[in-house]
N, C-alpha and C positions, 0 to 999 in steps of 0.2 A: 497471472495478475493477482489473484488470489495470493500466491505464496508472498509476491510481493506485498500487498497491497495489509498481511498480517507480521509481515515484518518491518516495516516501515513506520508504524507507529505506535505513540507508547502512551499509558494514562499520566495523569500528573502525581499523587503524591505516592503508588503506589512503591516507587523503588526508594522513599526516605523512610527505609527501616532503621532501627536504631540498633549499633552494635553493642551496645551495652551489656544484653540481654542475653547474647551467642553464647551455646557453651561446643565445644569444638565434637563433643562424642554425640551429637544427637538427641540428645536425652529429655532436655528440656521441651522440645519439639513437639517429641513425641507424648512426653506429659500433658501437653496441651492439645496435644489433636485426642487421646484417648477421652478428658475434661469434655472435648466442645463434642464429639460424636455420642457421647450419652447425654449430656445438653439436650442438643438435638433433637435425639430421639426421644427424647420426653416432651419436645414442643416448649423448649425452656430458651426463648430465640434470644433472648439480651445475653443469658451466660454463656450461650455457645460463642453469639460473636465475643464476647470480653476472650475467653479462649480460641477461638479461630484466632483472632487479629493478633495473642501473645506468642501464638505458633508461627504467624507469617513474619513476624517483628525479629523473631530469634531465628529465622531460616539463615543456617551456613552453608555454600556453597561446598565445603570438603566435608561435609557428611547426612546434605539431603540433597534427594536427586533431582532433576531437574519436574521428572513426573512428580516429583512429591511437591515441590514448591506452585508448581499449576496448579494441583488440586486443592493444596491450602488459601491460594487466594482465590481461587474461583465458590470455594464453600465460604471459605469467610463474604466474596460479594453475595452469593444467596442469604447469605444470615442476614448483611445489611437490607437486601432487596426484601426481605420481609418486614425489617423493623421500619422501612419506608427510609431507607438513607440513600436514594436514590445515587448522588453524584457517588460517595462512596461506593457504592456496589458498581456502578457504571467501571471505574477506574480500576477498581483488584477485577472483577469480569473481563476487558479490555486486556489487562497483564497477565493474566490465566491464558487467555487466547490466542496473546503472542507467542507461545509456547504449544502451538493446538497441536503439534507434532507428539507434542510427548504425554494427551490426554486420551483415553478410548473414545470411540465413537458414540455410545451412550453418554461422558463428560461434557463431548462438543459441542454436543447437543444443547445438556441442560442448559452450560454456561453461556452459547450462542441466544438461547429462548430468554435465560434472563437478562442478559444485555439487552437486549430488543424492546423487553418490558421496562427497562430501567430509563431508557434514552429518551422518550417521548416525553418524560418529564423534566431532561435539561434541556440546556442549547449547548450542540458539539460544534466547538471549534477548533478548524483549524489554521493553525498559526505558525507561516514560514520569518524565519528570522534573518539577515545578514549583518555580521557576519555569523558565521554558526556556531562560533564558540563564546558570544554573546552568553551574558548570565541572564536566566529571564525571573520576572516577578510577576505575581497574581497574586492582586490585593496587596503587596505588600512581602510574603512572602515566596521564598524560590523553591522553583518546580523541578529542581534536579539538574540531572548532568545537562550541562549545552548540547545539544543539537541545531541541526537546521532545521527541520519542521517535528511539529508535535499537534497530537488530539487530545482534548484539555474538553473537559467536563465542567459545565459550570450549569447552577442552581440558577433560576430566572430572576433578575434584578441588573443592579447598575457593577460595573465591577472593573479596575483597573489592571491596565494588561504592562508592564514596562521592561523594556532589556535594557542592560550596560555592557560595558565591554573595555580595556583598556585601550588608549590612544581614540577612543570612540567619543562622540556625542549620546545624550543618553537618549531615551526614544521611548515614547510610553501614547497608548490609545487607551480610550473608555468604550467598555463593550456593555449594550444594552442587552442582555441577555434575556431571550425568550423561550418558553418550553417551546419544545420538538421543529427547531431549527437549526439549520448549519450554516452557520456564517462562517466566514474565510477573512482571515487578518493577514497582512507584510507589515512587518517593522525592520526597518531599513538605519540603521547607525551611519552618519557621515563621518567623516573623519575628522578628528576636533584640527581647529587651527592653532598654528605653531606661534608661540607668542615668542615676540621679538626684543621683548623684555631681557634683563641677565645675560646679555651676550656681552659680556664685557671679557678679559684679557684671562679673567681668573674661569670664568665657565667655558669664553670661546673653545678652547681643546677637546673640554670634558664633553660638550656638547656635539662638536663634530665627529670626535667619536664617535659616539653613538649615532649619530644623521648616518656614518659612514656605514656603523654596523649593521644599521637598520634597511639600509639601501644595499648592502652584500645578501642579506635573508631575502631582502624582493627580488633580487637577481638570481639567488638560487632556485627561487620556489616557481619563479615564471617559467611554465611550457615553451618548451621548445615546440617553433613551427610545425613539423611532423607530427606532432603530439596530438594533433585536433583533427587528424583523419578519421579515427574512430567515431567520435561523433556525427560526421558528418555521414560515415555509413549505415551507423543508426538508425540516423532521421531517413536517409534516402531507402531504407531497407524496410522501415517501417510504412512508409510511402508506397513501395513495391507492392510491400506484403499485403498490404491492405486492400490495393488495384486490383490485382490477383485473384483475393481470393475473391473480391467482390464481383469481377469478370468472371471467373470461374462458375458462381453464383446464377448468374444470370444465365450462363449460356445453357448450364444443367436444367435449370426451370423451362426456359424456354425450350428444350427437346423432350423434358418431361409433358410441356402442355401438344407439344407435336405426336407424340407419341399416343397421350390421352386421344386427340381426334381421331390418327387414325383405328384406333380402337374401337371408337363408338360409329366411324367408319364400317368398319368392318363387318360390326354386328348387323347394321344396317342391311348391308351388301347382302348375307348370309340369310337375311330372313327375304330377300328378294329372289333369293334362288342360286345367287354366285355360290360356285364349285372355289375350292382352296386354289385350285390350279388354274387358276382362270388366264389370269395374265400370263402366264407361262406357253400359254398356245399360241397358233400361231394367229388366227383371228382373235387378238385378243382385242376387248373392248378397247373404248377410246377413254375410258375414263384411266385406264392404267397407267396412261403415259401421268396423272396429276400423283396416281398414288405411288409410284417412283419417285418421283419429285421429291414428294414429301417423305419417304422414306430415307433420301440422302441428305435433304436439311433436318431431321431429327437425329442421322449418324454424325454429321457435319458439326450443330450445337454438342452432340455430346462428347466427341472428340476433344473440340476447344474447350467446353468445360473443366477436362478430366487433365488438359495440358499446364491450365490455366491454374487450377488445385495444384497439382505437381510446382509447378514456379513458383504458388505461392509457399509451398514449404521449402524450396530450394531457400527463399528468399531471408524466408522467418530463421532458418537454420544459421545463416551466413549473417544476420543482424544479434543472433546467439551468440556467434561464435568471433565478434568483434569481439565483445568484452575480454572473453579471455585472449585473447590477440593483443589487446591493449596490455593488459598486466603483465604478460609474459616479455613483450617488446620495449616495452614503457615501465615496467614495473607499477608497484600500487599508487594510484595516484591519488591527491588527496580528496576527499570527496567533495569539496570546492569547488574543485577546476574540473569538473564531471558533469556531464548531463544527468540530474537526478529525476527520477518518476518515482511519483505518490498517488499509486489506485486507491478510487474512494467508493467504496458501495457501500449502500442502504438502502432500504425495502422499498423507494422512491427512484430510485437513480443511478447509475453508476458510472463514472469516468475515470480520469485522471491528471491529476496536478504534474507538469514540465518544468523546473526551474534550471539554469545553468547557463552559459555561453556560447554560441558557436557563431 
């Protein structure tokens, strides 16, 4: 959940760098990370960010690496998190972290600790879209590439949220933004209606045309029936797996609290004079026939326990190993017609967001 839940979302402005500035050999980059690390270290926090943010602005993909561009935006948000630029630092922190693979464990740290500090002074939300290659706006301007869901940083006040989309209606909410809350937005595009206007002799062709072309793309892209088994093993595997282990759960504790008894049983017995061999004789007491008893409903719980774990990794394994079953048999499908999950944790809570069809 984790691995998903740091891949799955992205900040808003932090991937509209400006190519302007790239130079292909590095160089540039590096002039400015050497500028902001002596900044830095002097406590000179405005000139290191003015340099951090000219280093992350010119990051090129064919000559800095993936570890290098983490660490560039994750120091540039600590520079902001000082200068008190909260959403900024929240958003390059956030972009650093999606990448937490390719950071040291001291990195993950820091830049994990100051997200944490930075977020209690916006309101994080998030916001699913349809369709997902909708263009989105905040305040007016756009947050980047389309997606279907995004985690968007906003400073506390009134602030407009809008997507478009071609053959779409347009679709806009106002979000009252409060510090250190998570509100959750849908904006939903209907599809615009077809005016009946210009249908005359000289459009009618031009126009069906295209009705025809547009109606061959819906008939290519709609799943084939077969196609929606995977989900539905998904959901049933997830359902399993979660019975399971939950069963599992129970039946362990409960031979654990069986077990505890006869222990304190025991001890008891022991300070009263019983011998280890007691029951084992042939006059054995009459209390032995309870402590047999209880010795095979504490082997009993723990057996089904241990069956019950077992199943449920059968389970988890086999709701794994649909997806890649899906891609292989179905090929890639498009992330539309997929059941998508978006894990959401914070120092409050943790779940996850389900969108898609089955």
């Amino acid at each position: 959940m984790v691995g998903v839940v740091t891949g799955s979302t992205c900040p808003v402005r932090a991937e509209d760098r400006s190519p302007s500035t790239v130079r292909s050999d590095g160089s540039s980059v590096k002039d400015h990370l050497r500028r902001a690390r002596r900044a830095r270290a002097s406590g000179k926090w405005t000139e290191a960010h003015a340099a951090y943010k000219a280093a992350f602005e010119a990051i090129d993909s064919t000559s800095v690496t993936e570890r290098e561009s983490a660490e560039i935006a994750g120091e540039l948000g600590l520079c902001e998190l000082k200068l008190r630029k909260f959403r900024d630092a929240a958003e390059h922190l956030a972009w650093s972290l999606e990448r937490h693979k390719a950071l040291s464990p001291q990195q993950q740290k820091g830049f994990t600790d100051g997200l944490a500090t930075a977020v209690p002074f916006l309101a994080t939300l998030y916001l699913s879209v349809d369709p997902p290659d909708a263009e989105v706006f905040v305040d007016g301007k756009p947050i980047g590439l389309p997606r279907r869901t995004y985690r968007l940083f906003f400073e506390p006040g009134k602030h407009m949220v809008r997507a478009r989309a071609p053959g779409r209606e347009e679709g806009s909410q106002t979000l009252d933004a409060q510090a250190a809350t998570e509100p959750i937005m849908t904006i939903q595009l209907p599809r615009s209606a077809v005016s009946s206007r210009g249908d005359g002799e000289a459009g009618g062709p031009a126009k069906k045309a295209a009705t025809d072309a547009q109606a061959a793309r819906t008939s290519a892209q709609a799943p084939a029936p077969s196609a929606t088994w995977p989900g539905t093993v998904r959901i049933g595997g997830v359902v399993l797996t979660t019975a399971t282990a939950a069963a599992g759960a129970v039946f362990l504790l409960r031979a654990h609290v069986v077990h505890t008894n006869l222990g304190e049983a025991n001890s008891v017995r022991r300070d009263q004079g019983w011998r280890s061999d007691a029951c084992r004789q042939a006059s054995a007491p009459g209390a032995c026939a309870d402590i047999h008893a209880q010795v095979k409903e504490r082997d009993l719980f723990a057996t089904l326990g241990k069956v019950s774990l077992a199943a449920s990794t059968v389970f988890g394994i086999a709701t794994a190993a649909s997806f890649l079953t899906e891609v292989a048999i179905f090929g890639d499908a498009r992330p539309a017609e997929r059941l998508r999950i978006v894990p959401i944790a914070t120092s409050e809570r943790a779940g996850v967001i389900l969108e898609g069809a089955w």
